[in-house]
N, C-alpha and C positions, 0 to 999 in steps of 0.2 A: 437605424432610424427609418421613418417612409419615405418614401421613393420621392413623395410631393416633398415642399419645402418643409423645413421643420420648425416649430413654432414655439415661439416660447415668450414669458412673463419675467420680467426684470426690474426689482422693486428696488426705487431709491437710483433710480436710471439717468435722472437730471443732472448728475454731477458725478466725481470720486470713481468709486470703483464700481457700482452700478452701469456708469456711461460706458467705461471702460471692457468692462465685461458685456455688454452691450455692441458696443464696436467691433468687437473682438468675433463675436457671433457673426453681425452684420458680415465680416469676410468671408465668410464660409458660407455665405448666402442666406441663412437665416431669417424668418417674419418675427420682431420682435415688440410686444408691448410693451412701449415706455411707461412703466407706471410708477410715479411719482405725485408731490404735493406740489410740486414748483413748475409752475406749468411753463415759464420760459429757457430755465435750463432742461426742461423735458424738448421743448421746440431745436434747442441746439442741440441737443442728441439724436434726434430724430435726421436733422442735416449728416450729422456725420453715420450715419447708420446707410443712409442710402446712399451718401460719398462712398459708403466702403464696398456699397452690392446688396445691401438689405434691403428688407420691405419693416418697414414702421408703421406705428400707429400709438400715440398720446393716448392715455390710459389716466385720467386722473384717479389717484388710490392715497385714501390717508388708510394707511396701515394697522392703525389702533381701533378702524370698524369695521366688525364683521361684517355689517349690512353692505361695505364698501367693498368687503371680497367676496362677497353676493351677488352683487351688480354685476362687478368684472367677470366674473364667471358667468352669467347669463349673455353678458353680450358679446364673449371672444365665444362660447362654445357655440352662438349661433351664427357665426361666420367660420371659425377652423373647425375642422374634422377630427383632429388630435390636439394634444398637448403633451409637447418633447419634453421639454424644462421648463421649471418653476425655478428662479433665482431669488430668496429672500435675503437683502442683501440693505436694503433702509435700516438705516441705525443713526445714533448720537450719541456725544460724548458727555464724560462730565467728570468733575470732581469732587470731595466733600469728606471730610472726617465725619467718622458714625456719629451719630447726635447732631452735628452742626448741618450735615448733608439734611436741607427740609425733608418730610416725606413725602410733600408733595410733587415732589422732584424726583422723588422713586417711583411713587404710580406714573408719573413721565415718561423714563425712562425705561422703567422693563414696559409697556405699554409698544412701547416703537421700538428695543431692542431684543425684546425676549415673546410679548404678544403678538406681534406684527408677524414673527416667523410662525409661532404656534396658528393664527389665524389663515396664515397663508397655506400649510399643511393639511388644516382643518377641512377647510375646503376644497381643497383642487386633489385632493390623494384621490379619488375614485376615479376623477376624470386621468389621473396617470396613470393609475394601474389600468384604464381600459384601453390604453393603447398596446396596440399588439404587435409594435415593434421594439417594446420597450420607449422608458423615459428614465429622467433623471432629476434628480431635488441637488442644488448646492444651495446651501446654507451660510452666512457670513458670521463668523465667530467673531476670535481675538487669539492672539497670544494672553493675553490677559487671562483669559479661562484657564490657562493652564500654571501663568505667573502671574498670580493675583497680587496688582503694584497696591500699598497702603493708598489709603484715600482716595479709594478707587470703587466701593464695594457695590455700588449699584451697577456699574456698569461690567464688574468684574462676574457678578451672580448673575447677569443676563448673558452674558457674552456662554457662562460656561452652562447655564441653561439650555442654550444652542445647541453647544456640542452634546449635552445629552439627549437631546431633541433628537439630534442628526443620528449618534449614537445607536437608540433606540431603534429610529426607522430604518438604519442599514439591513438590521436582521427582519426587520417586519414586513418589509417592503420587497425584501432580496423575491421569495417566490413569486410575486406579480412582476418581475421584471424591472421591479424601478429602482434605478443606483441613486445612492447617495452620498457626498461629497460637504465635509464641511470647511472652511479657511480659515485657518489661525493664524494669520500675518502677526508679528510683531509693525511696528512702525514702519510706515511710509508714506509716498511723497502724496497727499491728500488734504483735503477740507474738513476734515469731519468735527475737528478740534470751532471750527467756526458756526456748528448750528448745535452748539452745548450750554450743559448750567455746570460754570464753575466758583464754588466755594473755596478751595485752597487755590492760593495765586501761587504757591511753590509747586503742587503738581502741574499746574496749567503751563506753563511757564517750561517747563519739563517736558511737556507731553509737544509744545509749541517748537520749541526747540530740535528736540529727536525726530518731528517730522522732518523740519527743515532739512536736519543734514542727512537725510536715510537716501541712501544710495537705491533702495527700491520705490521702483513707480508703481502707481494703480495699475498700470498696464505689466508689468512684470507681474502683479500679483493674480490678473487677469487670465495671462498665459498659461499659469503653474495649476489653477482654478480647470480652465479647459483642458488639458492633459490629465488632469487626472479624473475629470467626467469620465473622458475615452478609455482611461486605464481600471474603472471602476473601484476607484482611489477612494476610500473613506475621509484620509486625513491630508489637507494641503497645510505647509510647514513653510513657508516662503521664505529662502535667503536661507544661507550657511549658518550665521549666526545662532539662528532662532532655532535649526535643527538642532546644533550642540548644545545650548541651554536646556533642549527639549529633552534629549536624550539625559543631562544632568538631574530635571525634576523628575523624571521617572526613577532614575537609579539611588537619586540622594533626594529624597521630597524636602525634609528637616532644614538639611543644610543650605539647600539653595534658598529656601523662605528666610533662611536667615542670613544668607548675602544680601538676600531685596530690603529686606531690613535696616543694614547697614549702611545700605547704598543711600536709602530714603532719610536717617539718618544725617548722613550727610551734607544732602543737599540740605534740608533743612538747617544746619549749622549754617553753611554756604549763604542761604541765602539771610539767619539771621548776622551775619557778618555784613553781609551789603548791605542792610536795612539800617544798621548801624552807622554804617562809611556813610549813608544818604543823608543822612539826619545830620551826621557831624558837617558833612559838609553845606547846607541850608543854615545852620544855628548862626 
């Protein structure tokens, strides 16, 4: 990196794994643009950014407009000299069986999780490749992309949109010097399930749940995200778990889609069991 501090854009920074990876940076001395839609979990990120040694600065950015990563780019590149890293990393959740999922809820969604990152690549790739210490793109997927859960498809076709996003620029990017890094966390301990449209209350309810008990935090996912910038890591896999399901959909694709299957399957029996026991017990 340069010798000056190193600079970088972190989208979806107000909250989750945004702040975190935000933070994360701040340690290591870091100038970070908080840029987000929430301009008061943006102002608490910015406290903990320079608690940790950062330098900050509130960047309001809704992600689904170009003109908005027009802007951002006009006025950090008239103040920084480079740009290290570009984090696109603002995303939302959701649920929906095909058909019942609105479609208006799909222009939504790939919108902020699959255009937001296309927009942000769009515009800042020149300003990366012109730094001539090298930079770096990470990218925020999903495990989803790679274990597409039922009743999930808009968000599962953007998540794995990413990863070919990220995929694509690894090799394209490789001779300008810019690495890039994409995260496929399976579930962890985050918000994201709270700024969603969810149609099925069995996946919500599921997805609510697995956050709750996941033994991984934003901040573990954070960690695994920066180690593998440095390692020039294409794919972050976070937690043990997610690695050995990973390794199982590459080697058995069929099989495992059809464990997801039966698992999905399942709960839904489960839960119309408990819809049942509800009613019986109200009559």
């Amino acid at each position: 990196m340069n010798t000056a501090r190193p600079n970088a854009i972190v989208t979806g920074a107000a909250s989750g794994l945004g702040r975190a990876l935000a933070v994360r940076l701040a340690a290591e001395g870091w100038r970070i643009a908080v840029a987000d839609i929430n301009t008061a979990g943006s102002k608490e990120t910015l406290e903990l950014i320079e608690t940790a040694g950062g330098i900050g600065r509130i960047e309001h950015l809704d992600v689904t407009r170009l003109e908005d990563w027009e802007s951002l780019r006009e006025r950090l590149s008239a103040d920084w000299s480079h740009l290290d890293l570009l984090v696109n990393n603002a995303g939302v959740g959701c649920s929906g069986d095909m058909g019942a999922f609105p479609l208006e809820d799909w222009h939504w969604l790939l919108n902020i999780n699959l255009y937001g990152g296309i927009y942000g690549c769009h515009v800042l790739v020149d300003w990366l490749k012109r730094n001539p210490s090298g930079s770096h793109i990470i990218n925020t997927a999903s495990f989803a992309a790679i274990a597409p859960s039922p009743s999930m498809a808009a968000y599962n076709v953007a998540k794995a949109g990413i990863v070919a996003l990220s995929e694509t620029l690894y090799g394209e990017l490789s001779p300008y010097g810019v690495g890039v890094t994409v995260i496929c966390p399976m579930f962890f301990r985050t918000n994201i399930h709270k700024a969603g449209r969810f149609h099925n209350k069995t996946t919500k309810q599921f997805i609510e749940e697995s956050t709750r008990k996941s033994v991984l935090t934003a901040e573990d996912v954070a960690d695994a995200a920066i180690l593998a910038m440095r390692r020039k890591q294409l794919y972050v896999i976070p937690g043990r778990q997610a690695r050995w399901y990973w390794w199982r959909r590459r080697l058995m694709p069929t099989t495992f889609l059809k464990g997801i299957s039966r698992d999905v399957a399942r709960r839904l029996r489960d839960d119309e069991l408990r819809t049942k026991d509800e009613n019986l017990m109200n009559v």
